[in-house]
GUVEXDREN-950734 format. One line per 2 residues: their letters; for each residue x, y, z of N, C-alpha, C, CB. Coordinates in nm, 4 decimals, padded with zeros to 6 digits, always signed. Glycine has a CB too. Layout:
! residues N
a) X,Y,Z,X,Y,Z,X,Y,Z,X,Y,Z ~ ...;
This chain:
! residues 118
xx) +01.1414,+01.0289,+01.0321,+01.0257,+00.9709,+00.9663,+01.0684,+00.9242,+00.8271,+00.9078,+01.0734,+00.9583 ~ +01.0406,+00.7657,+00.8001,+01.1101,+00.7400,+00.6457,+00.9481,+00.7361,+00.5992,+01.2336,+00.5629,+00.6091;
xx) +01.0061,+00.8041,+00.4517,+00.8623,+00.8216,+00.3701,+00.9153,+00.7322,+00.2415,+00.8075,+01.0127,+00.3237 ~ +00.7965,+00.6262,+00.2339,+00.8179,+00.5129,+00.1305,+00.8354,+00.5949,-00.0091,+00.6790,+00.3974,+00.1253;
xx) +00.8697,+00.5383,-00.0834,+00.8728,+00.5775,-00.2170,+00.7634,+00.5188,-00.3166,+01.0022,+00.5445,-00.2630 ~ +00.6812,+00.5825,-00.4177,+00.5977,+00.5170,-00.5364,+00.6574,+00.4702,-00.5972,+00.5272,+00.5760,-00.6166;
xx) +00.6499,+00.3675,-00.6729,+00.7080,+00.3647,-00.7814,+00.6250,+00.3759,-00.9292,+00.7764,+00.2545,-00.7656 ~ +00.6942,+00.4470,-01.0161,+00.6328,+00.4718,-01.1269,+00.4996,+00.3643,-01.2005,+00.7502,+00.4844,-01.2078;
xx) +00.5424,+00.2637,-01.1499,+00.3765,+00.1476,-01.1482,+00.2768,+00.1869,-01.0516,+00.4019,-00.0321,-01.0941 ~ +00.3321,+00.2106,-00.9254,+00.2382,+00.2656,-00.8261,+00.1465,+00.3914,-00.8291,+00.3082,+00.2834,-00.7286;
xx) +00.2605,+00.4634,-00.9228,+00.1846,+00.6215,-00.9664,+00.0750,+00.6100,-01.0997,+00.3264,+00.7487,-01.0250 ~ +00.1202,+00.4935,-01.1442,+00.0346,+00.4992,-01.2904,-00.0843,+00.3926,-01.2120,+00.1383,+00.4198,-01.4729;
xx) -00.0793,+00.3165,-01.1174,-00.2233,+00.2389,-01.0842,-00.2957,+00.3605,-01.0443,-00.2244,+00.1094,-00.9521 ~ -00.2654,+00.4603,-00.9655,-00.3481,+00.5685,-00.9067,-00.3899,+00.6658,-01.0152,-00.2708,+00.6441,-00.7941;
xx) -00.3291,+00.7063,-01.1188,-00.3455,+00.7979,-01.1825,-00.4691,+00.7371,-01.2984,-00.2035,+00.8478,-01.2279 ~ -00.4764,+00.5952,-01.3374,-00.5792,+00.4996,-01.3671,-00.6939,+00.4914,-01.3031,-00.5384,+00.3915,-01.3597;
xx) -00.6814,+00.4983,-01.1486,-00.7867,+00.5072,-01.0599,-00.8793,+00.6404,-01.1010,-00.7255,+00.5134,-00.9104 ~ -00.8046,+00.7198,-01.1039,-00.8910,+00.8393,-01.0647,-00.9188,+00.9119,-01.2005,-00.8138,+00.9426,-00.9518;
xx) -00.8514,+00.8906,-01.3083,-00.8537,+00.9147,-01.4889,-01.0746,+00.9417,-01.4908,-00.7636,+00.6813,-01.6209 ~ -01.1204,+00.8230,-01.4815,-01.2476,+00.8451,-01.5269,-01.3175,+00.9081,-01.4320,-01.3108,+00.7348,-01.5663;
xx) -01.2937,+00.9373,-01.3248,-01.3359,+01.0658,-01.2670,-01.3030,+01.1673,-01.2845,-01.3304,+01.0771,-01.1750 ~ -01.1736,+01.2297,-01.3472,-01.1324,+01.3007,-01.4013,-01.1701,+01.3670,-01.5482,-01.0486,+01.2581,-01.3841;
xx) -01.2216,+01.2120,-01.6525,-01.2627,+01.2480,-01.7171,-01.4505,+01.3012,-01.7448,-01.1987,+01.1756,-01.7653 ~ -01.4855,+01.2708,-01.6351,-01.6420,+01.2655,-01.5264,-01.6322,+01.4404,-01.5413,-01.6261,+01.1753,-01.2974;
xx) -01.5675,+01.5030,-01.4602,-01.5140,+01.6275,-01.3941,-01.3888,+01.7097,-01.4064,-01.5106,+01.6017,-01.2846 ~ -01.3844,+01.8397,-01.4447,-01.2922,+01.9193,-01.4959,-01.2567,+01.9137,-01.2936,-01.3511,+02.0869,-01.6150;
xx) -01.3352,+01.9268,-01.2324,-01.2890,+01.9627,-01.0804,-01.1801,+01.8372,-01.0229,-01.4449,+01.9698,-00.9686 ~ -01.2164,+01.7365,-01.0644,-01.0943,+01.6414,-01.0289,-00.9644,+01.6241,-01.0674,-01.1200,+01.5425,-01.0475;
xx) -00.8530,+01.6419,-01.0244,-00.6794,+01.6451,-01.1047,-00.6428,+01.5716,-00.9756,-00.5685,+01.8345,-01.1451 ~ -00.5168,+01.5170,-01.0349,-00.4235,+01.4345,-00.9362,-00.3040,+01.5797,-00.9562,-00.3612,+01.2296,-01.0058;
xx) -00.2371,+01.5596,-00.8514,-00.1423,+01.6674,-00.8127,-00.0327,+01.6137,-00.7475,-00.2009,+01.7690,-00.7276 ~ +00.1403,+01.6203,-00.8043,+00.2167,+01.5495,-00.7041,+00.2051,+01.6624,-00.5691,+00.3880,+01.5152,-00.7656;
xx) +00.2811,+01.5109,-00.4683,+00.2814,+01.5577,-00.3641,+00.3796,+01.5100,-00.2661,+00.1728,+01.5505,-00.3311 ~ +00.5018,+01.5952,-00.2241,+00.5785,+01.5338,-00.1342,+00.6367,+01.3397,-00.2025,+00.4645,+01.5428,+00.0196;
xx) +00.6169,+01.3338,-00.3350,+00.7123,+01.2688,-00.4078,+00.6199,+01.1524,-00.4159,+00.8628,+01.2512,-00.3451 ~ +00.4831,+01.1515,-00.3904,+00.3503,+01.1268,-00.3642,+00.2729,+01.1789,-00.4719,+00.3092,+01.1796,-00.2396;
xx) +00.1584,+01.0832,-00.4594,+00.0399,+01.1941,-00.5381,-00.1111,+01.1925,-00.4393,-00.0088,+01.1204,-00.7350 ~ -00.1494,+01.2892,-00.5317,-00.3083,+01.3479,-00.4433,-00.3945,+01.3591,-00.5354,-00.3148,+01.5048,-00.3623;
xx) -00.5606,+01.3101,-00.5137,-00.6659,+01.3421,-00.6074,-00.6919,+01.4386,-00.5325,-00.7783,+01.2479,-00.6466 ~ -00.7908,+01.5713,-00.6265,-00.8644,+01.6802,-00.5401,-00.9793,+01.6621,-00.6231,-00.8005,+01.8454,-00.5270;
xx) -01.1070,+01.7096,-00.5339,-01.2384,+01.7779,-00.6395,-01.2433,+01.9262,-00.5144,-01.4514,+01.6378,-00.6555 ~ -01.2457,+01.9928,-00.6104,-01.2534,+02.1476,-00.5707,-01.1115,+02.1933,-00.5032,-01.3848,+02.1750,-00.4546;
xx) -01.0438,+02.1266,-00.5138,-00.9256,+02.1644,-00.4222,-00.8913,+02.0975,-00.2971,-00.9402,+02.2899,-00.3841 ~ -00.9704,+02.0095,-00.3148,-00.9834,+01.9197,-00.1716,-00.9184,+01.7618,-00.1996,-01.1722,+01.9020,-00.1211;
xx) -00.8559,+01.7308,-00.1218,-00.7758,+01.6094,-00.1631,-00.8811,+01.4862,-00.1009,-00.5998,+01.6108,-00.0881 ~ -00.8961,+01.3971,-00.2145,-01.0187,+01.3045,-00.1345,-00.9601,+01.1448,-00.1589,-01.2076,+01.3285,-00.2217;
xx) -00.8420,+01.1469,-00.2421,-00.7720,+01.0300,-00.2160,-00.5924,+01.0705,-00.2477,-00.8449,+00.9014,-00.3230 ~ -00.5079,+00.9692,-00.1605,-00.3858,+00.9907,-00.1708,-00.2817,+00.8572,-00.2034,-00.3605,+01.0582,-00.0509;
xx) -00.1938,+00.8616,-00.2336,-00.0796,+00.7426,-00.2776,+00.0248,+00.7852,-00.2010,-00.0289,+00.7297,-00.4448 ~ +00.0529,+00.6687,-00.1025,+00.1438,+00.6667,+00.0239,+00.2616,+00.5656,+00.0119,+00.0571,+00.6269,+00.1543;
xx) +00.3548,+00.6025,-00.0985,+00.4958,+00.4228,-00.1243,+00.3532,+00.3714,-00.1903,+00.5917,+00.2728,+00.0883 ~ +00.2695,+00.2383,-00.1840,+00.2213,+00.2008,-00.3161,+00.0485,+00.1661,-00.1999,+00.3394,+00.0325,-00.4260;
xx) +00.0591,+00.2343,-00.1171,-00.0915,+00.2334,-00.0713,-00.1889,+00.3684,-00.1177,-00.0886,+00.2265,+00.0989 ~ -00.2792,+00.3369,-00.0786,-00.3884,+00.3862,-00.1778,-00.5155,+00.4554,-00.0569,-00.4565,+00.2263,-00.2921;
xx) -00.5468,+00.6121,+00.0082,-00.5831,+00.5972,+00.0888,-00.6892,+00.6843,+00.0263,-00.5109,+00.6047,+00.1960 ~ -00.7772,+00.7185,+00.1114,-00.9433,+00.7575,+00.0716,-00.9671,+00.8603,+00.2343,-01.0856,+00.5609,+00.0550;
xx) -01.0498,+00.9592,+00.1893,-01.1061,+01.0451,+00.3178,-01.2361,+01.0481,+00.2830,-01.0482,+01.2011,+00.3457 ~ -01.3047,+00.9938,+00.4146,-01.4192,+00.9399,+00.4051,-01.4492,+00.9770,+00.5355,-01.4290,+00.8005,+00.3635;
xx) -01.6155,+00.9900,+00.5504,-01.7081,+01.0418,+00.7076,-01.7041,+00.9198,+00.7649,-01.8920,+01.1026,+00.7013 ~ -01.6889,+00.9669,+00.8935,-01.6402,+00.8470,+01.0467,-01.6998,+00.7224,+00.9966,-01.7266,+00.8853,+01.2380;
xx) -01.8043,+00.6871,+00.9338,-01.9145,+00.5698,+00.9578,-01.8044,+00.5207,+00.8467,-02.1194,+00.5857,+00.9247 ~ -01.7747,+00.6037,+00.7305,-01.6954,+00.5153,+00.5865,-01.5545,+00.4313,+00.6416,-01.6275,+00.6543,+00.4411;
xx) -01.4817,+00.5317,+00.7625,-01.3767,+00.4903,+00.8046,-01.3722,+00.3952,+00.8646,-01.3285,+00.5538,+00.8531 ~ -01.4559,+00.3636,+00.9649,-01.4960,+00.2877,+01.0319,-01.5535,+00.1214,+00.9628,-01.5832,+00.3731,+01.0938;
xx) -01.6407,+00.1328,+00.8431,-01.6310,+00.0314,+00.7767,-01.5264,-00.0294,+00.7365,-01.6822,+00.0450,+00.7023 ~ -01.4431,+00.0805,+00.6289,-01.2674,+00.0129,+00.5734,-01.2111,-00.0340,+00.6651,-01.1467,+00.1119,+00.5182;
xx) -01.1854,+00.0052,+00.8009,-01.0884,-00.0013,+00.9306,-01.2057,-00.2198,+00.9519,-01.1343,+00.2138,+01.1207 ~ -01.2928,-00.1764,+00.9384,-01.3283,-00.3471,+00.9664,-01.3021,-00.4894,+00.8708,-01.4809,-00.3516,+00.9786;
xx) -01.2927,-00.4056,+00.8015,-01.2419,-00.4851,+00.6753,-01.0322,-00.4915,+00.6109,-01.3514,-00.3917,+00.5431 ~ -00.9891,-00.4104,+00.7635,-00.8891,-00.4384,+00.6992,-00.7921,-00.2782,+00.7067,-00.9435,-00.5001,+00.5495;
xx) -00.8567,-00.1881,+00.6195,-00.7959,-00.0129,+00.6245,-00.7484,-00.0185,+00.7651,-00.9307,+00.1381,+00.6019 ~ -00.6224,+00.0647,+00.7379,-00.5760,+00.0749,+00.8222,-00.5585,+00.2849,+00.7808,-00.4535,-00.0526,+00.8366;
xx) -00.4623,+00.3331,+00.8922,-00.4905,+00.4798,+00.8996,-00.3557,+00.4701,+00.7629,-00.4629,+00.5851,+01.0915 ~ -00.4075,+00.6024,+00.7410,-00.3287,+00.6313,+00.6201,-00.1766,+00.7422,+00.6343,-00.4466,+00.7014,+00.5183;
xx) -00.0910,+00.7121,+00.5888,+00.0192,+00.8200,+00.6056,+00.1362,+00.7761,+00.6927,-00.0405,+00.9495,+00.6698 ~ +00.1918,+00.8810,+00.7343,+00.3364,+00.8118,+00.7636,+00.3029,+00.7736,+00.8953,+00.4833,+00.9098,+00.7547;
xx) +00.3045,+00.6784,+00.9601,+00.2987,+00.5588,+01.0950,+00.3174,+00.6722,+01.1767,+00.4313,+00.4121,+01.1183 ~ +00.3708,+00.7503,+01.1982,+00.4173,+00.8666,+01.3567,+00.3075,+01.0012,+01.3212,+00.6514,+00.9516,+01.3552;
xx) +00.2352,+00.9879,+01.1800,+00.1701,+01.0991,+01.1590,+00.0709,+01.0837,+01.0907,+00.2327,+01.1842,+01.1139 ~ -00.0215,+00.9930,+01.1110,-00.1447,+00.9800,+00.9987,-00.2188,+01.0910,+00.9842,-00.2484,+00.8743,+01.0280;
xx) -00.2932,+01.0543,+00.8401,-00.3587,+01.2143,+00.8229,-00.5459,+01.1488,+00.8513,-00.3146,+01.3109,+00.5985 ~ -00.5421,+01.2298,+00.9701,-00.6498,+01.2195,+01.0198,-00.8179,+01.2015,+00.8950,-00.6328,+01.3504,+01.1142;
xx) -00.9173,+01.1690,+00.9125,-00.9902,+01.0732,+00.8284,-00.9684,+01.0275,+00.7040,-01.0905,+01.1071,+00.8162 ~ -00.8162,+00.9958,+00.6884,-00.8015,+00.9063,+00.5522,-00.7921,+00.7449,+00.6427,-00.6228,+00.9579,+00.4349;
xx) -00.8279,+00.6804,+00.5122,-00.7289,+00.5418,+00.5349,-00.7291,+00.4830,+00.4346,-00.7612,+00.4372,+00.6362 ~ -00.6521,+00.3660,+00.4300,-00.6019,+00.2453,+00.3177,-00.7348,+00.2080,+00.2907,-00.4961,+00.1021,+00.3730;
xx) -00.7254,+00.1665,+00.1354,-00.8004,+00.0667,+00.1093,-00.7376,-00.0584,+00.0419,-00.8971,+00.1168,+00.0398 ~ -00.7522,-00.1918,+00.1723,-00.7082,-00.2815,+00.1147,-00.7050,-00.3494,+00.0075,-00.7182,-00.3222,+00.1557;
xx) -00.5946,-00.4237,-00.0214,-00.5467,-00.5011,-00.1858,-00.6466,-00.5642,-00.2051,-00.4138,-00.6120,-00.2060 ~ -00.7488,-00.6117,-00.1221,-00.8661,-00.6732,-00.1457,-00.9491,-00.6757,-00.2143,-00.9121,-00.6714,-00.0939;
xx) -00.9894,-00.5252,-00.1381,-01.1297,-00.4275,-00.1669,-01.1436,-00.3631,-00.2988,-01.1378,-00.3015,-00.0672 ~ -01.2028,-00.3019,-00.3945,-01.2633,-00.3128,-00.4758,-01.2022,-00.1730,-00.5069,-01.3991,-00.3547,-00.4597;
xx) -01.1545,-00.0608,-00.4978,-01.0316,+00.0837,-00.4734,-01.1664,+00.1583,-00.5268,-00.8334,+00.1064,-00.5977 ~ -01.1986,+00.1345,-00.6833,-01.3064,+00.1811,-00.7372,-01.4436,+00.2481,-00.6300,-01.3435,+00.0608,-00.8209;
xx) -01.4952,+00.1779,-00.6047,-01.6124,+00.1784,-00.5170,-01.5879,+00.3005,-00.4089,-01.6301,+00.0264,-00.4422 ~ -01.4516,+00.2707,-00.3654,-01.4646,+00.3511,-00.2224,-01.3469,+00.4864,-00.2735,-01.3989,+00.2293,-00.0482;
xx) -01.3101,+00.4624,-00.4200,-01.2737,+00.6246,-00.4432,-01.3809,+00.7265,-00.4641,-01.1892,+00.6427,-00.5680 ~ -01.4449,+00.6285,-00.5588,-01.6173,+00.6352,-00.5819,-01.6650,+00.7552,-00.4404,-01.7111,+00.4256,-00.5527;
xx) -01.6944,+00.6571,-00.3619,-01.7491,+00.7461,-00.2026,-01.6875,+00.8093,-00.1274,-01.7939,+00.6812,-00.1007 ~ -01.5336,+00.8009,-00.1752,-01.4338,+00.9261,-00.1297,-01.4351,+01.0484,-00.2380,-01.2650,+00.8684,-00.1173;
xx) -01.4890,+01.0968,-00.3407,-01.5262,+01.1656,-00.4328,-01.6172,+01.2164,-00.4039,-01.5369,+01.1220,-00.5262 ~ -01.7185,+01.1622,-00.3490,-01.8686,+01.1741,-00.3462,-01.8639,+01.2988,-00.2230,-01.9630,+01.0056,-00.3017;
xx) -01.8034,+01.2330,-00.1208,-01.8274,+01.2994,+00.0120,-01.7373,+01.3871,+00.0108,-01.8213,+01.2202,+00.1352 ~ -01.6144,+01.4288,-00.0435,-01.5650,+01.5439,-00.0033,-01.5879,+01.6474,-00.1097,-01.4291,+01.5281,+00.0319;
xx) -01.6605,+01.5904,-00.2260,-01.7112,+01.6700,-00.3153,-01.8400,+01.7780,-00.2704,-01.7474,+01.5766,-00.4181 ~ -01.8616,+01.7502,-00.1675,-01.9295,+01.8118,-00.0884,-01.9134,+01.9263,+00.0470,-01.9726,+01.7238,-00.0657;
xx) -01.7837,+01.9600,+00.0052,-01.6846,+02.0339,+00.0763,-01.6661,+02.1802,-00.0038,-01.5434,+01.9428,+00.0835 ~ -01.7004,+02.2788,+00.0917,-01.6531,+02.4344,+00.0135,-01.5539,+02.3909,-00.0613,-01.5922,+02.5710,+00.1116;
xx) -01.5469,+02.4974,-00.2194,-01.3811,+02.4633,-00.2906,-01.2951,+02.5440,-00.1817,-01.3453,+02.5412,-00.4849 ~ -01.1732,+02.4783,-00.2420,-01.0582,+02.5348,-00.1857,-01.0220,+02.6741,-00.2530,-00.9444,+02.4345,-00.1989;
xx) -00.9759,+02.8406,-00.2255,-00.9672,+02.8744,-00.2862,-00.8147,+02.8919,-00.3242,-01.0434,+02.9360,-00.2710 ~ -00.7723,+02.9308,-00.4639,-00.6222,+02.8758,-00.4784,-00.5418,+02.9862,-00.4156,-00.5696,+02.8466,-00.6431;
xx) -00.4021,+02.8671,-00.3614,-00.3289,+02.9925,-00.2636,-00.2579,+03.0703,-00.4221,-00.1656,+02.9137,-00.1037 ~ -00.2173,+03.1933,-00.2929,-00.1731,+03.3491,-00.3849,-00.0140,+03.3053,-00.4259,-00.1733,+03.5359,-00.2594;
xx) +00.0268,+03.3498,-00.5332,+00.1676,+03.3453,-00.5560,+00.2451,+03.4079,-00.4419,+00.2003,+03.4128,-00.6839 ~ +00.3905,+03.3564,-00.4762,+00.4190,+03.4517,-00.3447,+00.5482,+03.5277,-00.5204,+00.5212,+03.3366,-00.1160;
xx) +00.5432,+03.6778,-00.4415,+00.6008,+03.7862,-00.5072,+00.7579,+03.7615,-00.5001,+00.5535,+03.9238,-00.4409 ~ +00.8329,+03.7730,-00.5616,+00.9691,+03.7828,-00.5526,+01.0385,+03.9244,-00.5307,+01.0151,+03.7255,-00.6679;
């Protein structure tokens, strides 16, 4: 499985994206990930940066809109992560981080995993 790379422009458009929600909410942080990054609210990842795509987890009806307009599934081609997807270069990123915030903000928090002991 080849996993694209961000590039440091790619990491700073996302980290822009999600800044005034961040600054909205102490519950929102971007977090690297697998050389990647991840937004969470509560611990819950509700948008991700995939090489320089931009994906959103959103309820069937949200997916289903992006996917008509274009979204495609999000993550590595042999392994998508089930209800994310792209939001195309098109589309407006704002809006539908917007309603990817919204809806998983509505999700029990995550509670944080335990250290592990040495």
């Amino acid at each position: 499985m080849q996993m694209p790379k961000a590039t440091d422009h790619d990491k700073q458009r996302f980290r822009d994206l999600i800044a005034p929600l961040a600054e909205e909410s102490p519950a929102v942080e971007v977090k690297p990930m697998f050389g990647q990054l991840g937004a969470f609210v509560n611990g819950n990842m509700f948008a991700g940066l995939f090489g320089s795509s931009v994906g959103v987890k959103l309820d069937e009806a949200g997916v289903q809109e992006l996917a008509a307009i274009g979204g495609e599934p999000f993550g590595p081609e042999e392994r998508p992560m089930p209800g994310y997807i792209t939001i195309p270069d098109d589309q407006n990123a704002d809006a539908w981080i917007d309603r990817a915030v919204t809806y998983v903000g509505t999700f029990p928090p995550k509670a944080p995993k335990a250290t592990k002991k040495k």
